[in-house]
C-alpha positions in Angstrom: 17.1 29.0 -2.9 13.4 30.1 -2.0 13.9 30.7 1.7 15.7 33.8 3.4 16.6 32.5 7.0 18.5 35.4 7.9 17.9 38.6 10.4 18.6 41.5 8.9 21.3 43.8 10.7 24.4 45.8 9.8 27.1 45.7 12.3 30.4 47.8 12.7 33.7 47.3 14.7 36.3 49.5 14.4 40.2 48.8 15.1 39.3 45.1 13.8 43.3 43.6 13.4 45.7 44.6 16.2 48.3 45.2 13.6 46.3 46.3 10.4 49.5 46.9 8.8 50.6 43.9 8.4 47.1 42.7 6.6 47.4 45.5 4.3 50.9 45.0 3.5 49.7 41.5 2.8 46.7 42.8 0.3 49.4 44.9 -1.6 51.9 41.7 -2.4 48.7 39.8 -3.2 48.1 38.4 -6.6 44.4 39.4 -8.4 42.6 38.1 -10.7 39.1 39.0 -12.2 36.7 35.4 -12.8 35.2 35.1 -15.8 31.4 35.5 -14.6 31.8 38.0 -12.1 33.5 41.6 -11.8 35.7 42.8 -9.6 40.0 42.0 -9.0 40.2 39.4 -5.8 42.9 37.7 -4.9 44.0 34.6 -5.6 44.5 33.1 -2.1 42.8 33.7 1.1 44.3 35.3 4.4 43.3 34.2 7.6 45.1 35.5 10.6 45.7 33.4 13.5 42.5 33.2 15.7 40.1 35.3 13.0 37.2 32.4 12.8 37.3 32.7 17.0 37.3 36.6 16.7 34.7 36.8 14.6 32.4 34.6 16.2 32.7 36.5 19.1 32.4 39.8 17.9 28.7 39.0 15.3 27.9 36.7 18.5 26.9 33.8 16.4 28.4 30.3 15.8 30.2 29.9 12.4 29.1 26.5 11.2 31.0 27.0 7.4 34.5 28.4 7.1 35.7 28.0 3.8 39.8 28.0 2.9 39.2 27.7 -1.2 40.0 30.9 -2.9 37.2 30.4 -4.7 34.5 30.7 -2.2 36.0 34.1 -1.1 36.5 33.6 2.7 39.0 36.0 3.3 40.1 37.1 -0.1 41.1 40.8 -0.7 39.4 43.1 -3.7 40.6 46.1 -5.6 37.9 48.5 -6.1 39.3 51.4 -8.2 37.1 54.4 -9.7 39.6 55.4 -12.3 42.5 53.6 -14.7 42.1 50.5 -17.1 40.6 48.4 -14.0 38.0 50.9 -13.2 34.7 49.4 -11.7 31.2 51.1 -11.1 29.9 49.0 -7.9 26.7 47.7 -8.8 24.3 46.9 -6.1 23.8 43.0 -5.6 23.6 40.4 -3.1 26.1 37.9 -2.4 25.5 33.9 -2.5 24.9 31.6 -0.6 21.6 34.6 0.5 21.8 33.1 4.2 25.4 33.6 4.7 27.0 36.7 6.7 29.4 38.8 5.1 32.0 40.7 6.6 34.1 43.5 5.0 37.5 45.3 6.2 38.9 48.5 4.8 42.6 48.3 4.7 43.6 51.1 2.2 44.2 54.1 5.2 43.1 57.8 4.4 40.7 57.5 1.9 37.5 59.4 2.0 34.8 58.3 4.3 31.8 58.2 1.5 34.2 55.1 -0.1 32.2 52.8 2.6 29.6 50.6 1.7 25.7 51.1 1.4 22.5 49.0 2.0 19.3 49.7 -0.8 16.2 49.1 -1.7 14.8 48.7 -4.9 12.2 51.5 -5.2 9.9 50.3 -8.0 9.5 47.1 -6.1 10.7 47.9 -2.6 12.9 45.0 -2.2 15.6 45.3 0.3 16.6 41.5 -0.3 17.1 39.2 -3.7 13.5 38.8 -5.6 12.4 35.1 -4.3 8.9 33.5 -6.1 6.6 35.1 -3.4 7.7 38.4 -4.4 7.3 37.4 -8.2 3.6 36.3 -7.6 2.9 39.4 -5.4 4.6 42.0 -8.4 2.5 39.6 -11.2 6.2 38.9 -12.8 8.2 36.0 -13.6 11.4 35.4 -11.3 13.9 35.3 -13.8 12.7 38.6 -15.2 12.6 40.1 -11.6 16.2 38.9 -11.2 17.1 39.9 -14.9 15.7 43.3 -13.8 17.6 43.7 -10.6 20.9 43.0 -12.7 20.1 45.2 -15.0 19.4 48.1 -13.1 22.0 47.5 -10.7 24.5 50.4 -11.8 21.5 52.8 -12.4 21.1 54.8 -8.6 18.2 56.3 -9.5 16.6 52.7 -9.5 17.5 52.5 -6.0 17.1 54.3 -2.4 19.9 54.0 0.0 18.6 52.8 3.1 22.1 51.9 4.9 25.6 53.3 5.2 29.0 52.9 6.6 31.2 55.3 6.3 35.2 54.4 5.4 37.6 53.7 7.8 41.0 52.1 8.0 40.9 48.8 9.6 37.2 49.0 9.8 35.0 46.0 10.0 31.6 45.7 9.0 29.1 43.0 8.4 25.3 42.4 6.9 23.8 39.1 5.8 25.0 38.1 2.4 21.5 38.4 0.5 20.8 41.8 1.3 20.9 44.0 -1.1 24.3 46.3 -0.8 27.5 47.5 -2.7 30.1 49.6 -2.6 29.2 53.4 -1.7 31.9 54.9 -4.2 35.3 53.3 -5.5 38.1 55.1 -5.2 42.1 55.6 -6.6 43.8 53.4 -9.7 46.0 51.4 -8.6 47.8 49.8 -5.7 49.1 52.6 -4.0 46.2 55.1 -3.8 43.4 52.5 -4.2 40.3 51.2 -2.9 41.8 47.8 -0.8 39.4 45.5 1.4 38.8 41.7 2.8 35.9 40.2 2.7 34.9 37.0 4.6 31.7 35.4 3.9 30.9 32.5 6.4 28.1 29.9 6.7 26.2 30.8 10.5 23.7 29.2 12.3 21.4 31.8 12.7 19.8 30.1 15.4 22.6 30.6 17.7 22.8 34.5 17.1 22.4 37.0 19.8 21.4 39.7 18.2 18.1 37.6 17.1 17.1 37.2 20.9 17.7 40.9 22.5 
């Protein structure tokens, strides 16, 4: 991918589900799994409410032109981020593919500490807030693949990084950023089920010529 269509933004809504309950309920009977090329426990099937693709169209005000039901593609899959315990993960920062996608995030775990949100960084030796494309190879003299082999490599090391961005942990929270920029988890949190660090991600294919944010 060498073109970034997006506009950047970070969005939050609060009180997202009208019975969060029930969704979390939902994330705790789930089964996880971790892939074999990526970290992180996510369930094995998605969970789409009644009416979500409408809600959510409505609420980023922009026209969802991909919404995927594959597990696989992790539209509406839950994750387990846990700070402690055999399934302990540091977040690392990253983008998510495809770049130009949105992705949206709900915290279901209730109580837990408001630094557990999620932050937005930029890369301070090369001051990248978005995944290393070739023009940003030829400007920094390097060759993309060591750019990107850099980025991964770094990407648990904060002193590599400024935070620029971040949301702050809320139950039933949703927040939302375009997939490619550069963000993780601000701190995971608990070890298991009952005291861990439970949310839902969507990530959706968007015309981003239809979005209204773009045009104000």
């Amino acid at each position: 991918m060498n073109t970034l269509m997006y506009k950047r933004f970070l969005l939050v809504k609060d009180k997202f589900y009208t019975d969060p309950e029930k969704t979390y309920k939902a994330a705790l009977s789930a089964s996880y799994y971790e892939p074999a090329h990526v970290t992180g426990l996510r369930s094995t099937a998605v969970y789409h409410e009644p009416g979500v693709k409408t809600k959510l169209e409505k609420i980023l005000g922009i026209k969802i032109t991909r919404w995927d039901t594959d597990p696989i593609e992790e539209n509406g899959v839950f994750y387990q981020g846990f700070s402690k315990g055999r399934t302990k993960e540091t977040p690392g920062v990253h983008s998510d593919e495809p770049y130009n996608d949105i992705t949206v995030v709900i915290y279901l775990t209730p109580d837990l500490p408001v630094d557990c949100g999620t932050s937005l960084w930029m890369h301070k030796k090369t001051g990248l807030c978005d995944p290393p494309m070739p023009r940003d190879a030829r400007r920094l003299k390097t060759n993309l693949s060591k750019l990107r082999d850099r980025f991964e490599r770094e990407s648990k090391d904060r002193t590599k990084w400024i935070e620029t961005d971040r949301v702050g942990y809320k139950f039933n929270r949703m927040i939302a950023y375009p997939s490619g920029a550069l963000h993780s988890a601000s701190k995971h949190y608990g070890g298991n089920l009952a005291n861990g660090r439970l949310y839902q991600t969507f990530r959706i294919g968007v015309d981003w010529n239809t979005f209204i944010m773009s045009k104000s």
